[in-house]
N, C-alpha and C positions, 0 to 999 in steps of 0.2 A: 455659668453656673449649672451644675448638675441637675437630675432630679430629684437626689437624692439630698442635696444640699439646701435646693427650695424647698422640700418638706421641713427639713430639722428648721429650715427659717421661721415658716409658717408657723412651728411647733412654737417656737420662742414668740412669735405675735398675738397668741394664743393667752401664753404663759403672761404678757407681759398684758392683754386686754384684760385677763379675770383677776387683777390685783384690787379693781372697783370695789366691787362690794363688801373686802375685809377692811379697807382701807377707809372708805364712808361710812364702817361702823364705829371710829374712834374722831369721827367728828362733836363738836363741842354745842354748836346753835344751830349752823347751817344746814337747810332740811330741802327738798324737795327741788321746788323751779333752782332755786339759790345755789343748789349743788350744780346741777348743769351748767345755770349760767357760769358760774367762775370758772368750772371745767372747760368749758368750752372756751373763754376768753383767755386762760393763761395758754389751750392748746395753739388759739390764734397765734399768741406774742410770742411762741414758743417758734412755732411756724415761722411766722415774718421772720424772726431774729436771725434764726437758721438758712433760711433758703436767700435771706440778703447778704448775709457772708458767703454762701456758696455760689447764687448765681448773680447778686451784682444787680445792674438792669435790668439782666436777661430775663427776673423775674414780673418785673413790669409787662412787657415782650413776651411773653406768656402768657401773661393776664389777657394782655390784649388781642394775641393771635390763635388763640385757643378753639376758640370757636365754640360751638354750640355743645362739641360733648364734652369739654372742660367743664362747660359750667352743670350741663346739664349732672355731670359727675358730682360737682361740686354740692348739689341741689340733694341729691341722694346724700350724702357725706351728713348734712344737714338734719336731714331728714331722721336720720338712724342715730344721729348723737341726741338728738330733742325726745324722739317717739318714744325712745325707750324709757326712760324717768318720765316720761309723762303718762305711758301704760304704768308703771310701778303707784303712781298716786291713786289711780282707778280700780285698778285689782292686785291678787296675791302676785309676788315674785315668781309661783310655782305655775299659774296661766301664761306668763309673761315668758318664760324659757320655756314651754313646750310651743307656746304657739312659733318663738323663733326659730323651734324644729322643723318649721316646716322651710327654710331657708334651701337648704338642699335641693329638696325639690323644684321646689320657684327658679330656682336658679338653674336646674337641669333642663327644665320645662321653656327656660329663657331663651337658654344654649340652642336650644334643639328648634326652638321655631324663628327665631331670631339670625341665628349666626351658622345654622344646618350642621351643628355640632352634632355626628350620631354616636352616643354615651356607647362604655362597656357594659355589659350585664352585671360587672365583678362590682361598677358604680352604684349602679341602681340598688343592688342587692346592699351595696353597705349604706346607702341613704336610706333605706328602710329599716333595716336592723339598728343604726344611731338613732333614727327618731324614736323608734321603740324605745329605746335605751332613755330617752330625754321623758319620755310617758313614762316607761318603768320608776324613774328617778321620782318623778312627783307626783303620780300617780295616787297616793297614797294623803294628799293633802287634803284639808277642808275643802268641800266648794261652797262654803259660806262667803266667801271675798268673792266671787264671782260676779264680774258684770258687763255685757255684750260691748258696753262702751270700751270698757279695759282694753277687751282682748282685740277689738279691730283697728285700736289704737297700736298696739302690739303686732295689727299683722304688718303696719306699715311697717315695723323694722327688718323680717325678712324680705318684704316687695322690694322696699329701697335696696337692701343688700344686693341681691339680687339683679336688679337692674344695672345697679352698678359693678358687679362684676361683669358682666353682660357688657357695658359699655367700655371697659377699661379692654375688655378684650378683644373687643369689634376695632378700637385704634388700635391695639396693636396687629390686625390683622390687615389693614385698608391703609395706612399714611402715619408717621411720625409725629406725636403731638404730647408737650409738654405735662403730662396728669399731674406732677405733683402737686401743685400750684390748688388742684380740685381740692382738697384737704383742706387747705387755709381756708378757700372759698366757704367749706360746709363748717369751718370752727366758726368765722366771723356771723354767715348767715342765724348759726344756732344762737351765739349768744346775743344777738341783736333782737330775735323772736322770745328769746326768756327773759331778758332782761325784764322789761315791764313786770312779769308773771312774779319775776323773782323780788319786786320792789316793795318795802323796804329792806334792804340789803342788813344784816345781822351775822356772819359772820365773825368770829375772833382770828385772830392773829396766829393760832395754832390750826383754826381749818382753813385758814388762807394757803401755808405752808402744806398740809396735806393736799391740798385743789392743784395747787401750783405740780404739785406731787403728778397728780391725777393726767394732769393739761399734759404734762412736759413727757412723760413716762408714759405714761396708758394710753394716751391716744395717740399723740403727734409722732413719737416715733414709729409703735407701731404702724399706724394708717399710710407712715411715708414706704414704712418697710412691704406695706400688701402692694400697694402702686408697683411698685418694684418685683416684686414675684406675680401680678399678673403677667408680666412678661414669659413666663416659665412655665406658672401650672396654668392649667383651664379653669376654667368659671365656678364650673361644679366640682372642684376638687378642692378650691379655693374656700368654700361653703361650706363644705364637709368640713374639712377638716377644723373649721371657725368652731366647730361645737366640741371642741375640747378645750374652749373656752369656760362653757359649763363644769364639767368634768376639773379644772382646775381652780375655778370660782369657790365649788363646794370643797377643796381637801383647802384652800387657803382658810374657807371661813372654820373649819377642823382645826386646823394649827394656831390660828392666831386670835381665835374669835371664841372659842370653846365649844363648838356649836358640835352639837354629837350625831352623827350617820347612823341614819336607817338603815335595814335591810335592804329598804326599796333602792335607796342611794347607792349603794353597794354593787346590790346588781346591776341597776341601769348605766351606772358609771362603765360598768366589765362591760356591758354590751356594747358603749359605746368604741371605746378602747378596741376590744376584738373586732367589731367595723371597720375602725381606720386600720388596725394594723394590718389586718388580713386585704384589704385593698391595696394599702400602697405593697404588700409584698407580691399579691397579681403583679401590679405595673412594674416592679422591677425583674420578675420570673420573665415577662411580656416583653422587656426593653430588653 
């Protein structure tokens, strides 16, 4: 694979992560813990179902030989499907994606003391320019939803990301080891931790079919497709470009959701856009 082909992937893992929040606004009863958990357990069943057609035992054998960064992957995986809805119950939406702006960084800051990854300046320069861009975009919100609990609930989804790019990229630098298998690990662990939270279960039959939507499409593919391109890009390139997640969250909730764009939205979206593009055209002027 190129590297020009693991971006346009990334781009689509992107595209296909920020279908979430257009997609949970055409839910029926299902609110809150209840939406993670079913997310999380159809991404599980979605998982098993898949990787036992393709790897057979083998997945077993994985499970079992994995060792400490499978899981510890797995553990992250976890982490960032649960944290997130559980920061959105605490505070606004608009705290919750600036504070995941700081992913990037974490993630560089990972690289760099962890794995002696020494970043381009062309990086750094675009991880600060998109984070503005993610402040430009909300910038402009109430901070009446504000609350300290929210947001450090919130930081654990860029530390987990973070980490876990960090570690998907240290195996592939040191020894051959199964990751995918870390996915399933972090769908079951998440919906095993919400369940309770999400009990009495209240769902209809039409946001079963959207979750099922959510499990099988928004996360399980994707998550299988990043495992797979950390082989290709780096940690902090990985991260970046994760926040054109944002940037597609808000033109989905535009088209399908009626929801109308600020100014502020506008511009911070362009800044983030010019970030990425103007980086990865460095690294192919570079390559």
């Amino acid at each position: 694979m190129t590297h020009r082909q693991a971006v346009g992937l990334m781009v689509l893992v992107t595209l296909l992560w920020s279908i979430a929040g257009v997609v949970t606004r055409h839910l029926d009863s299902a609110r809150s813990f209840e939406v993670t958990f079913w997310r999380s357990f159809f991404t599980a069943l979605s998982l098993a179902a898949g990787l036992l057609a393709w790897r057979g035992r083998g997945l077993w054998t994985s499970l079992r030989d994995g060792g400490r960064w499978l899981w510890l992957s797995g553990l992250c995986w976890a982490v960032m499907f649960t944290a997130f809805m559980l920061a959105l119950t605490l505070t606004s939406v608009a705290y919750v994606l600036v504070t995941m702006a700081l992913g990037p960084v974490i993630t560089a800051l990972f690289s760099r003391i962890f794995l002696r990854f020494t970043l381009p300046w062309s990086t750094w320069l675009a991880i600060v320019v998109a984070g503005l861009g993610v402040a430009v975009m909300f910038g402009g919100e109430s901070g009446d939803a504000f609350t300290l609990a929210g947001v450090l609930v919130a930081c654990c989804v860029p530390l987990a990301g973070a980490a876990n790019w960090t570690v998907l990229q240290r195996v592939r630098q040191q020894r051959q080891v199964d990751m995918l298998p870390a996915v399933l690990i972090g769908a079951i662990v998440s919906a095993l931790i919400t369940l309770p939270l999400a009990w009495p279960l209240q769902a209809s039959g039409h946001d079963l079919g959207l979750l099922a939507l959510l499990g099988a499409v928004q996360l399980a593919l994707p998550c299988l497709l990043v495992v797979r391109l950390s082989r290709h890009l780096p940690a902090a390139e990985i991260s970046l470009l994760a926040l054109l997640e944002v940037v597609f969250g808000v033109a989905w909730a535009w088209l399908w959701a009626a929801e109308q764009l600020s100014p502020n939205v506008l511009v911070g979206g362009g800044m983030i856009l010019l970030a990425l593009v103007a980086k990865e055209t460095a690294g192919l002027r570079k390559s």
